[in-house]
C-alpha positions in Angstrom: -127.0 -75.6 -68.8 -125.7 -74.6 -72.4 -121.6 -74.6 -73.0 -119.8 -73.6 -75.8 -118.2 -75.7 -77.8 -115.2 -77.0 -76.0 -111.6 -76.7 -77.4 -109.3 -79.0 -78.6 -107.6 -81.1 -76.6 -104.3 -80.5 -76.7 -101.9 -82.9 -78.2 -99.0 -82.8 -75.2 -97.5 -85.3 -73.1 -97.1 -84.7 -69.3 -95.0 -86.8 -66.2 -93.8 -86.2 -63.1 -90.4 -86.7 -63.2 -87.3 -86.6 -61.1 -84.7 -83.5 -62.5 -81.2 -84.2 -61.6 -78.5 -81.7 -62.2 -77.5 -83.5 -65.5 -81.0 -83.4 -66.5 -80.9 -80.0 -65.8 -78.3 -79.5 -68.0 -79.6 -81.1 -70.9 -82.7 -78.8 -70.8 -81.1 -76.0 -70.1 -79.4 -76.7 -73.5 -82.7 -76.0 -75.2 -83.2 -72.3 -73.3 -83.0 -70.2 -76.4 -86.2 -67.9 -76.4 -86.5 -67.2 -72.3 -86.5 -64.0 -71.0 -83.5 -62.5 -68.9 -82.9 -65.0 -65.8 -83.3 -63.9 -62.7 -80.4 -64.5 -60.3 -82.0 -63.7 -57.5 -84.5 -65.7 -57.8 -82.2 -68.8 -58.4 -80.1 -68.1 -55.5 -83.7 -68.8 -53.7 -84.4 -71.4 -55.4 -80.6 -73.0 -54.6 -80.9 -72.2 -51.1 -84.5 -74.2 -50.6 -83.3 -76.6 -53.4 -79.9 -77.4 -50.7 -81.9 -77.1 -48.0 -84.2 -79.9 -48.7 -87.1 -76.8 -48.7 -87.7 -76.7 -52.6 -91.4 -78.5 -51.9 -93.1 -79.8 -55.4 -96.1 -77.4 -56.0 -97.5 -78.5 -59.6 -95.0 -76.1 -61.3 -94.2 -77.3 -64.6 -91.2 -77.6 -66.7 -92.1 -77.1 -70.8 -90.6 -77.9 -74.0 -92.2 -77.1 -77.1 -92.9 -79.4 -80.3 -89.5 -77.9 -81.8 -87.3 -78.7 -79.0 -87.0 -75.6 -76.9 -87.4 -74.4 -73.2 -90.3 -72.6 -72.4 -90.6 -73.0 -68.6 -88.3 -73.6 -65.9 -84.9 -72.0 -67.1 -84.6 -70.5 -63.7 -85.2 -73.4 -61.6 -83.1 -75.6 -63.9 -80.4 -73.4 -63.1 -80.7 -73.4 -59.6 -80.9 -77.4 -59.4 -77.7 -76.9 -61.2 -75.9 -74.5 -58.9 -77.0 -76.7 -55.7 -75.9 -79.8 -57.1 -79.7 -81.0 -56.0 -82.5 -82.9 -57.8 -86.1 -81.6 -57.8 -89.5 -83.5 -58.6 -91.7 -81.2 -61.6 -94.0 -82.3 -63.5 -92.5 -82.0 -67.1 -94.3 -81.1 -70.3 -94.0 -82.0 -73.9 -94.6 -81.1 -77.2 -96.1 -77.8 -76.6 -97.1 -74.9 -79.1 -94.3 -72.6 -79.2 -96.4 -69.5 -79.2 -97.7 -70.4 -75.6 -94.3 -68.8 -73.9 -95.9 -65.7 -74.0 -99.0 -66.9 -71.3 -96.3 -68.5 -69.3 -96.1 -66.9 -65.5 -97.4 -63.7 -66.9 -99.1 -62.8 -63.3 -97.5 -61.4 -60.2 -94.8 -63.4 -58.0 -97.1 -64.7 -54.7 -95.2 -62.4 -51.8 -94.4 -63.9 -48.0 -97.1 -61.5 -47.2 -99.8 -62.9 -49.5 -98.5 -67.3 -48.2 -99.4 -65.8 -44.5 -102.6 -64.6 -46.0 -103.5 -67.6 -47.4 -102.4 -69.5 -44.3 -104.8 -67.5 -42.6 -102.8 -64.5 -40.8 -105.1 -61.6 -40.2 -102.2 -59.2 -40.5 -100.4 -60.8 -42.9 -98.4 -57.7 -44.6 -97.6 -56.4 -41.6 -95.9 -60.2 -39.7 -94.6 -60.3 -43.2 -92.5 -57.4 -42.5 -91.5 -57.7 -38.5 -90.3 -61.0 -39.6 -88.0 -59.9 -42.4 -86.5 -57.2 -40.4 -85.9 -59.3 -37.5 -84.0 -61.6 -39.9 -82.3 -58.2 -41.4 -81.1 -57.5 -38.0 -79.7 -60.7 -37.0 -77.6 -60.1 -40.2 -76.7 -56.8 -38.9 -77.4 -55.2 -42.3 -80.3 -52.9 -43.5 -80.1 -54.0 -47.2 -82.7 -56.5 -48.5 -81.3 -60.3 -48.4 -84.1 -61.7 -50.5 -84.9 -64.0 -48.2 -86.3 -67.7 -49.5 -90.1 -68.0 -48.0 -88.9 -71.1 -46.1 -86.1 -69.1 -44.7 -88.5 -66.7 -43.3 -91.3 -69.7 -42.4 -88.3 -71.3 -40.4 -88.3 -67.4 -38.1 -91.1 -67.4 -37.8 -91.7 -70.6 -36.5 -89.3 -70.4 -33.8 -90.6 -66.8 -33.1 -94.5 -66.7 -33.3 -95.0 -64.2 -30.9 -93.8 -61.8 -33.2 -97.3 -61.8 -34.7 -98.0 -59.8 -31.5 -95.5 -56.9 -31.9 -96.7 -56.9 -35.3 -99.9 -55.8 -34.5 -99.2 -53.9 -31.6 -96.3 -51.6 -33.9 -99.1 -51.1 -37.2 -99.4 -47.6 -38.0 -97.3 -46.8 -35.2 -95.0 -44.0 -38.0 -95.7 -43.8 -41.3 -94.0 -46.8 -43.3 -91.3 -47.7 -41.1 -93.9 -50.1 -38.4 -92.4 -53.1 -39.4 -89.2 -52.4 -38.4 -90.2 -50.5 -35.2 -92.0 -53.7 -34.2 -89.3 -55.9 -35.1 -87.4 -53.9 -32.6 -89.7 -54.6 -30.2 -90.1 -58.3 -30.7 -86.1 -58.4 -30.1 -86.5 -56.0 -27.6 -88.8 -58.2 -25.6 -86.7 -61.6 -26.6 -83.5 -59.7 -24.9 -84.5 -58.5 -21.5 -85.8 -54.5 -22.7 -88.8 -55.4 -23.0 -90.5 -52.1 -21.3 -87.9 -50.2 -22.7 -89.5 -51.8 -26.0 -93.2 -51.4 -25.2 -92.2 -47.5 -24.7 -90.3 -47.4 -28.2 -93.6 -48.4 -29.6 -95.7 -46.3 -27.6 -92.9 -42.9 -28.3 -92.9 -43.1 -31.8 -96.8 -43.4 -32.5 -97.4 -40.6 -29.8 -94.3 -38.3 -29.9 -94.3 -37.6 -26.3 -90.7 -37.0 -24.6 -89.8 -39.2 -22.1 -86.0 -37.9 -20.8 -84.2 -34.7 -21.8 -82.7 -35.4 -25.3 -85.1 -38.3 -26.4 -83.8 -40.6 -28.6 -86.8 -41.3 -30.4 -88.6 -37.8 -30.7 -85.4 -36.3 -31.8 -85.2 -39.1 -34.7 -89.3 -38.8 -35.3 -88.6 -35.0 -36.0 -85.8 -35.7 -38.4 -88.0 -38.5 -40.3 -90.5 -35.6 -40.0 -88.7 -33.1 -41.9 -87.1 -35.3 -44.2 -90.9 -36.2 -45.6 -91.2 -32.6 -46.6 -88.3 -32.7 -48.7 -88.0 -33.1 -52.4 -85.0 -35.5 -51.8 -85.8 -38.5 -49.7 -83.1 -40.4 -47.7 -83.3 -43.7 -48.1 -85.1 -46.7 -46.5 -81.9 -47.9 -45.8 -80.7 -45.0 -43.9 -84.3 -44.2 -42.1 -83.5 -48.3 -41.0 -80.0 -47.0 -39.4 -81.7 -43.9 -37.6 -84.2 -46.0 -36.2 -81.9 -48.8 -34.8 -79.7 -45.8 -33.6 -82.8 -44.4 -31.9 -83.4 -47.8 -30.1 -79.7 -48.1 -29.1 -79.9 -44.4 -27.3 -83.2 -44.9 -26.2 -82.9 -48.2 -24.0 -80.4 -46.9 -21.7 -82.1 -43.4 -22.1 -78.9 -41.7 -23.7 -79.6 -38.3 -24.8 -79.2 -37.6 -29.0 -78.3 -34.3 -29.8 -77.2 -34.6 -33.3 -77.0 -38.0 -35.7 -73.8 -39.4 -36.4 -74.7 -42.6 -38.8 -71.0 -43.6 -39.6 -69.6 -46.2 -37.5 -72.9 -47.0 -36.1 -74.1 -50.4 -36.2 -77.6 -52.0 -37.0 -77.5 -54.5 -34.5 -79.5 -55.3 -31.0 -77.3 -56.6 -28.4 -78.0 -60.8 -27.9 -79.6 -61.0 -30.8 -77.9 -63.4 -33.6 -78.7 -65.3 -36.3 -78.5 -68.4 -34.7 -81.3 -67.2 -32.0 -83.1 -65.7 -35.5 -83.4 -68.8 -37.1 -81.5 -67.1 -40.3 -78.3 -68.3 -41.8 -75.7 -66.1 -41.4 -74.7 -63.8 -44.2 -71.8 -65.3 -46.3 -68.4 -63.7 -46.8 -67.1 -62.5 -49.8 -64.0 -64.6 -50.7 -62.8 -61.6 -53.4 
């Protein structure tokens, strides 16, 4: 078979090297054409990087023929912020014009590592595992969590693959956090109370005066009529406050979100797996 001619080599040197925080420093010296850092994604980076999780996956570090960063500002920085060395394979003396093909393509989601680990429902364990994370915190806003951080849940909570499956396409978009409930619900002692969440929110069928869950369903229901959405956060808080009426059967007549809390009972982030959220010393 015929090739075209083959390009030139290019003239750069390459070594896998050892980064310590002063290191990091140094290059981070030369960071003077990168785009905006992201934070969060250094405070994921800090947290595997202290957490001995940070594995070496190729990933370079780059520095151009004219002495300036063109890879690797974000985790420099975080090697920095967790006081912790990391192994890269650092390059030299490249083009300066090649910034712009850097880690042009799309961030590999949790969902798309399970995939290629071979989970058949990938996006949806992706989810049930980051909400039951999200409820051990006792907090419907996003935490970023660090793949490893979810990898460690899900490692002491495999059988969550099952609720996964059994909640998809259970109620519009909001499975994933229905069958994180019933994962918990199962792990605490409700778990036929759980199995008839599940079963009440795909079907709508009442099962006591003043259901929890169809009363909820209907207000989800009306709300994806509207013009104005409420938010994922708050459909999160009427759905925990569905489960928390519903496993003792408590009739709902009306939603009263404030002072409500988006929590299971026994269910902590030291049974999740997760680290518990940190406080704000302000």
């Amino acid at each position: 078979m015929d090739y075209r001619k083959a390009p030139s080599r290019p003239n750069v040197s390459h070594e896998l090297t050892l980064i310590t925080p002063p290191i990091a420093r140094e290059l981070l010296k030369l960071n003077t054409r990168n785009r905006n850092i992201s934070m969060e994604n250094v405070r994921q980076y800090s947290t595997d990087m202290a957490n001995d999780d940070f594995d070496y996956n190729g990933h370079t570090v780059c520095v151009s023929k004219t002495n300036v960063l063109l890879d690797g500002q974000q985790r420099l920085t975080a090697c920095v912020k967790s006081n912790t060395p990391f192994w890269t394979i650092k390059v030299s003396n490249m083009d300066d014009d090649r910034m712009v093909t850097i880690d042009s393509g799309r961030k590999r989601t949790y969902s798309d590592r399970l995939k290629i680990r071979g989970y058949a429902e990938s996006t949806a364990l992706a989810g049930v595992i980051s909400h039951i994370a999200l409820i051990a915190r006792k907090d419907p806003k996003h935490h970023g969590f660090t793949p490893s951080e979810l990898d460690k849940v899900l490692e002491l909570h495999p059988d969550a693959e099952e609720s996964a499956v059994l909640s998809k396409g259970s109620y519009l978009r909001c499975d994933t956090v229905i069958g994180a409930i019933h994962y918990i619900a199962h792990q605490t002692g409700y778990g036929s109370q759980g199995d008839d969440f599940v079963r009440t929110w795909r079907d709508g069928q009442m099962n006591y005066d003043d259901d929890a869950v169809v009363f909820i369903r209907e207000r989800l229901n009306s709300d994806a009529t509207k013009v104005n959405k409420m938010t994922t956060n708050t459909k999160m808080r009427l759905i925990m406050l569905a489960w928390n009426k519903f496993k003792d059967m408590t009739p709902l007549k009306a939603v009263k979100l404030k002072g409500s809390q988006y929590q299971m009972d026994g269910w902590t982030p030291d049974i999740c797996g997760i680290s518990a959220p940190e406080r704000d010393e302000r």
